[in-house]
C-alpha positions as CSV (number, residue, x, y, z in Angstrom):
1,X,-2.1,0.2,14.5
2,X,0.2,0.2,17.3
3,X,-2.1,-1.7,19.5
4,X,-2.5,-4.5,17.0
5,X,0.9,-4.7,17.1
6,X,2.0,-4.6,20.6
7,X,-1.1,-6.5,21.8
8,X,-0.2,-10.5,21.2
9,X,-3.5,-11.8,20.3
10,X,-5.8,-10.1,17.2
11,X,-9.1,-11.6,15.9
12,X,-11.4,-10.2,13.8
13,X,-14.8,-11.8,13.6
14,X,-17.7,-11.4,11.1
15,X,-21.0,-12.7,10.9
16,X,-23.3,-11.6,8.1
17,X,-26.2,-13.4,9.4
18,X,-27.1,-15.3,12.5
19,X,-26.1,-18.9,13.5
20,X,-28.5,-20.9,15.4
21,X,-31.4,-18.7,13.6
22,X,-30.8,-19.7,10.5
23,X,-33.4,-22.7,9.9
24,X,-35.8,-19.9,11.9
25,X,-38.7,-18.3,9.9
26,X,-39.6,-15.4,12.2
27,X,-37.8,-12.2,11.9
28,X,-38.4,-11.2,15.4
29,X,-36.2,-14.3,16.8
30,X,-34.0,-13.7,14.4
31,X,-33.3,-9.8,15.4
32,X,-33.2,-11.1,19.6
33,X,-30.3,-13.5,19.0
34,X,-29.0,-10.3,17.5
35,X,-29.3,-8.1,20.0
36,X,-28.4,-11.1,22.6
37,X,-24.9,-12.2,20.8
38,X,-23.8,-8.9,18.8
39,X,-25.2,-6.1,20.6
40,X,-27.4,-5.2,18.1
41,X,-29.8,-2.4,18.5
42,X,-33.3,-0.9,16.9
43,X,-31.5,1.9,14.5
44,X,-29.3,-1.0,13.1
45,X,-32.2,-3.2,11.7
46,X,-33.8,-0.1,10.2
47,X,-31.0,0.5,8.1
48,X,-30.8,-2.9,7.1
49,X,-34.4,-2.0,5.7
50,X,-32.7,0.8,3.8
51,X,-30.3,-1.7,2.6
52,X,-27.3,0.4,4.6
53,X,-25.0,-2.5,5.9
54,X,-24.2,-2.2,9.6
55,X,-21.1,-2.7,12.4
56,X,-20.5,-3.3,15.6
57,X,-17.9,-3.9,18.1
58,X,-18.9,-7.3,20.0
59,X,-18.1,-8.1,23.3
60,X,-15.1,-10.2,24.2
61,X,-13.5,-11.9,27.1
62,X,-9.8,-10.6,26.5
63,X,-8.8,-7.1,26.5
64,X,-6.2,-8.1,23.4
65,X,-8.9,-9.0,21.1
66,X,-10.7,-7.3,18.6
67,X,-14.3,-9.2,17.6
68,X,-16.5,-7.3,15.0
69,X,-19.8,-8.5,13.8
70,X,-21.1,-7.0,10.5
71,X,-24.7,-7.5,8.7
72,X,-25.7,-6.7,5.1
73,X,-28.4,-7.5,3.0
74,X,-27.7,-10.3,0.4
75,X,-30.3,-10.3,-2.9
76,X,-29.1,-13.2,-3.7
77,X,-30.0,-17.2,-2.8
78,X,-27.3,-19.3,-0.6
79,X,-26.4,-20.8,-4.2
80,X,-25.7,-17.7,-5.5
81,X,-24.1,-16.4,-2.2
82,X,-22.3,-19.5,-2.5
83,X,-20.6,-19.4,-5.8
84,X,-19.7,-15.6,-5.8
85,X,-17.9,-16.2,-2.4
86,X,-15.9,-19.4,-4.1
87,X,-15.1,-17.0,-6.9
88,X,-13.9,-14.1,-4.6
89,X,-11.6,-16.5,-3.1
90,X,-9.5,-16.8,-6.4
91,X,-9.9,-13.5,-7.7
92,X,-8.9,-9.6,-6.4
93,X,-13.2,-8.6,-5.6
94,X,-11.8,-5.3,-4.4
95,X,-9.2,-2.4,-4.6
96,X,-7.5,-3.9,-1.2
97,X,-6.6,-7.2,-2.4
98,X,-3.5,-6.8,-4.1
99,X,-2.6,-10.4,-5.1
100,X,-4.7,-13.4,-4.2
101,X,-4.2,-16.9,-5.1
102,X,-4.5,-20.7,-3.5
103,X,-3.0,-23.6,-2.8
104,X,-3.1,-27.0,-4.3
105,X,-3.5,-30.0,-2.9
106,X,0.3,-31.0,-2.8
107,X,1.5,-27.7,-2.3
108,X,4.3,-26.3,-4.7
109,X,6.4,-23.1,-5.6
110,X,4.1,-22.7,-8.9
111,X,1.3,-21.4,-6.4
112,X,3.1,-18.4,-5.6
113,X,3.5,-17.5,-9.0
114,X,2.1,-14.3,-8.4
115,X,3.2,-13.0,-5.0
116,X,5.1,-10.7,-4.4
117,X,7.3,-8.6,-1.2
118,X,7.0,-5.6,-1.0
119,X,10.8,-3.7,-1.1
120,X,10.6,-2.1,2.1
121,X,10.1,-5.7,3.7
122,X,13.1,-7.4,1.6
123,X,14.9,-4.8,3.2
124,X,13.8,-5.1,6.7
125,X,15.3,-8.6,6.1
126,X,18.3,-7.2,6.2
127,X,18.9,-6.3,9.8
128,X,16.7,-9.5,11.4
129,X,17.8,-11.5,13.8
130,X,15.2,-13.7,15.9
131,X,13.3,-11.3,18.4
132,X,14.1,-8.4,16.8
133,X,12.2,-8.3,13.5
134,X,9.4,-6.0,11.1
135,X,8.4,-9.4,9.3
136,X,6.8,-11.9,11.2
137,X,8.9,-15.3,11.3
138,X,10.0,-18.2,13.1
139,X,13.1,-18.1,14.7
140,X,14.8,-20.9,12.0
141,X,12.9,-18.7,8.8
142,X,14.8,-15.6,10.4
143,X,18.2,-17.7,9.9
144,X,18.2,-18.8,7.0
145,X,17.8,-15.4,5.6
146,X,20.9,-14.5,7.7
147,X,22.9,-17.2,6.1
148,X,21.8,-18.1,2.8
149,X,21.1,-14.4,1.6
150,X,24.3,-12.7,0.0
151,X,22.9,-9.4,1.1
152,X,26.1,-7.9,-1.2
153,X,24.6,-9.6,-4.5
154,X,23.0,-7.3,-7.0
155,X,20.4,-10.1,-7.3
156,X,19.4,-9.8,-3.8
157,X,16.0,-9.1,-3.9
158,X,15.2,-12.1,-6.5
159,X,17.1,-14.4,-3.8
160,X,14.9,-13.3,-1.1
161,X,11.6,-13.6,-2.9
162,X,12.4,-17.0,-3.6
163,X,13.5,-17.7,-0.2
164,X,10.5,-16.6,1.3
165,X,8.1,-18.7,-1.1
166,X,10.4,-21.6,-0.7
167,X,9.8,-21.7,3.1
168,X,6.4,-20.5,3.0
169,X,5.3,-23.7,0.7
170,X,7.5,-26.0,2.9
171,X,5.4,-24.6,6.1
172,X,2.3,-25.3,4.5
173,X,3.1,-28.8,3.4
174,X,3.7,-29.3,6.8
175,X,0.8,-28.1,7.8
176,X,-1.3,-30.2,5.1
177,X,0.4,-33.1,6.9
178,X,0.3,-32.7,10.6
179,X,-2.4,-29.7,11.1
180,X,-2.2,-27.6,14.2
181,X,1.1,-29.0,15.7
182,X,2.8,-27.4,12.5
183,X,1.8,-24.3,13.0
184,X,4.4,-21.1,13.0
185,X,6.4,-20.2,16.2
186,X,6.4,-16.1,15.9
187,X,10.1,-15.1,16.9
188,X,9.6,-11.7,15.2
189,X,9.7,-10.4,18.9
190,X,11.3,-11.1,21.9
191,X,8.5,-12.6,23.8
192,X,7.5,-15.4,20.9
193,X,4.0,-15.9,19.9
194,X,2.8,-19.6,19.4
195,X,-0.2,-19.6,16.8
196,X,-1.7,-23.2,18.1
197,X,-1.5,-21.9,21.5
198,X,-2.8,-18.2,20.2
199,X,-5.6,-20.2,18.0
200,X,-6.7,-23.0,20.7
201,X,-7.7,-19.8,23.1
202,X,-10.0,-18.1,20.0
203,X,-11.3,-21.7,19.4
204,X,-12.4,-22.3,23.3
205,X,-13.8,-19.0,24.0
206,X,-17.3,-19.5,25.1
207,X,-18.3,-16.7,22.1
208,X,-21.2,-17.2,19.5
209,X,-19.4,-18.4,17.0
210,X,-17.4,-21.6,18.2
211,X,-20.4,-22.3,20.0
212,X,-22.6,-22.6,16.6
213,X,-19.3,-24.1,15.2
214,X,-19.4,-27.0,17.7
215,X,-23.1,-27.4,17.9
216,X,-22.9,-30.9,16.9
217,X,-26.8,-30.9,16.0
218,X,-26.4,-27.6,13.6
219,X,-26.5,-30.2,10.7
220,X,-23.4,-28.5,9.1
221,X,-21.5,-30.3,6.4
222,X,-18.3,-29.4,5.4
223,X,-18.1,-29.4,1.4
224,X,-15.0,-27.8,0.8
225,X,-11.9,-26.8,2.1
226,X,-9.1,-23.7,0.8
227,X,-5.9,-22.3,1.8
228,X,-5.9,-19.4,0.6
229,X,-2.8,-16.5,0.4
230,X,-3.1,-13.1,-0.4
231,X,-1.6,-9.7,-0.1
232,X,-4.1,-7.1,1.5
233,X,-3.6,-3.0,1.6
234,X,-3.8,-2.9,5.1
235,X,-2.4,0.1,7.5
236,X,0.8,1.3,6.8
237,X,2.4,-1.9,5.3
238,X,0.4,-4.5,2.9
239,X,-0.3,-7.7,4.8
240,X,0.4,-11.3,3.5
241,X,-1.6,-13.8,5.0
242,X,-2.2,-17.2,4.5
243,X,-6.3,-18.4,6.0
244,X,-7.6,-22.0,6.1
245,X,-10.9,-21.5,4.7
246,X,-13.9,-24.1,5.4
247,X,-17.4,-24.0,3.9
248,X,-20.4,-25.7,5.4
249,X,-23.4,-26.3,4.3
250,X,-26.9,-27.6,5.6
251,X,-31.0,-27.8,4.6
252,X,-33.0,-25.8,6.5
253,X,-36.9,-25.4,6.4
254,X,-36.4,-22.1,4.3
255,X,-34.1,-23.6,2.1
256,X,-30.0,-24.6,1.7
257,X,-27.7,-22.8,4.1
258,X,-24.0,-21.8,4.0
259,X,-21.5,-21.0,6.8
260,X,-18.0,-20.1,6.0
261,X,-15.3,-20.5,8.7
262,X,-11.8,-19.3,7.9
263,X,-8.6,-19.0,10.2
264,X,-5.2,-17.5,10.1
265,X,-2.4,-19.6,9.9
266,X,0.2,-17.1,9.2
267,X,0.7,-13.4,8.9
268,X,3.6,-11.3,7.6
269,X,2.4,-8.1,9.6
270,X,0.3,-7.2,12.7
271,X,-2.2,-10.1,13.0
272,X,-1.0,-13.0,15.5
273,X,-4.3,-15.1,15.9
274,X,-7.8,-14.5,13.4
275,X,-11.0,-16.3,13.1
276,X,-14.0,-15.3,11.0
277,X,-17.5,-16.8,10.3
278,X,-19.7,-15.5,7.2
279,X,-22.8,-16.9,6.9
């Protein structure tokens, strides 16, 4: 936990099936790319015949990254795989989702209806000041608490909350309107963080993924697009996080295919930069 937090850049990437084997009928080119892209081995595709889902670490080209690559057996057609994953986007699928919801199109307080801090971070608040923070913020979010919180109130907390929904809707307007260049600014520390520049290096690394991403002949449409927020148990604090979700989908020779492609464009805790692919 303390090298997520130190380290500046943290991805976590997960692929539940091959890429560029997808439209491929033979199990034994399938298992190659495997072992090729995600260090697959033998004793991993024999659990996956006793249904056991299976792990690995994946190689990356920066020391401050973290890539995992995960494979399970899906009973279920892409349709089916499809529909529970649109679900699962709206909906708390497991004990460590805490509160989930999504954005609208036009983005608007009534979205956050249901988040909440947590009251260890409201009083973290307290004692910010840009470079110098526990809650991940840009240097003008980190202000505004400083000056338009009566810390002394006994409604403090309520002020707070809305606060922090208030500016976390206006930041993803902004991003609804001008995409990348709106993204957050982390002043949380003293050396500041800049998501574009933190999600431009994921997005250009020569790894599997962006390379099946970009594959302009993967015959990939995009059918939908999410933001997404929710509030994860994770490590000693519960994370909100806010991912850009994309869903592709394509015809292949053993029938329709779906890729899902989600990004982090912000985080309250630990993660600085996080990409993910489940196909």
């Amino acid at each position: 936990m303390l090298t997520r937090n130190q380290y500046l850049l943290c991805t976590l990437l997960v692929c539940v099936a091959a890429g560029t084997t997808l439209a491929q009928t033979s199990m034994a080119e399938f298992q190659q790319t495997l072992r090729e892209k995600a260090s697959f081995e033998e004793p991993d595709f024999a659990a996956l015949q006793l249904n056991q889902p299976v792990v690995r670490l994946a190689p990356t080209s920066d020391k401050r990254e973290v890539a995992v690559t995960g494979l399970v057996n899906i009973n279920a057609s892409a349709e089916d795989f499809l529909r529970s994953y649109r679900d699962s986007m709206l909906r708390k699928s497991n004990a460590a989702i805490l509160e989930i919801g999504s954005f609208g199109h036009v983005p608007a307080l009534a979205d956050l209806e249901r988040l909440s801090l947590e009251p260890g971070d409201i009083d973290d608040l307290k004692e910010c000041v840009a470079g110098d923070c526990q809650i991940k913020l840009s240097a003008p979010m980190i202000e505004r608490f400083r000056h338009e919180i009566d810390w002394a109130a006994p409604d403090y907390q309520i002020k707070v909350t809305n606060l922090f929904k208030e500016m976390l809707v206006a930041y993803i307007k902004d991003y609804r309107a001008r995409g990348e260049a709106a993204l957050i600014e982390y002043s949380d520390k003293r050396d500041r963080v800049n998501l574009a520049t933190e999600q431009r290096a994921l997005s250009t690394d020569g790894g599997y993924i962006n390379s099946f991403l970009a594959d302009t002949k993967s015959g990939l449409q995009l059918i939908q697009e999410t933001l997404v927020w929710s509030k994860i148990k994770f490590g000693l604090k519960p994370v909100i996080a806010v991912n850009h979700i994309s869903i592709y989908k394509r015809s292949g020779d053993v029938g329709p295919q779906v890729v899902v492609a989600s990004k982090q464009i912000y985080a309250n805790h630990y993660f600085n930069a996080f990409h993910a692919l489940t196909a």
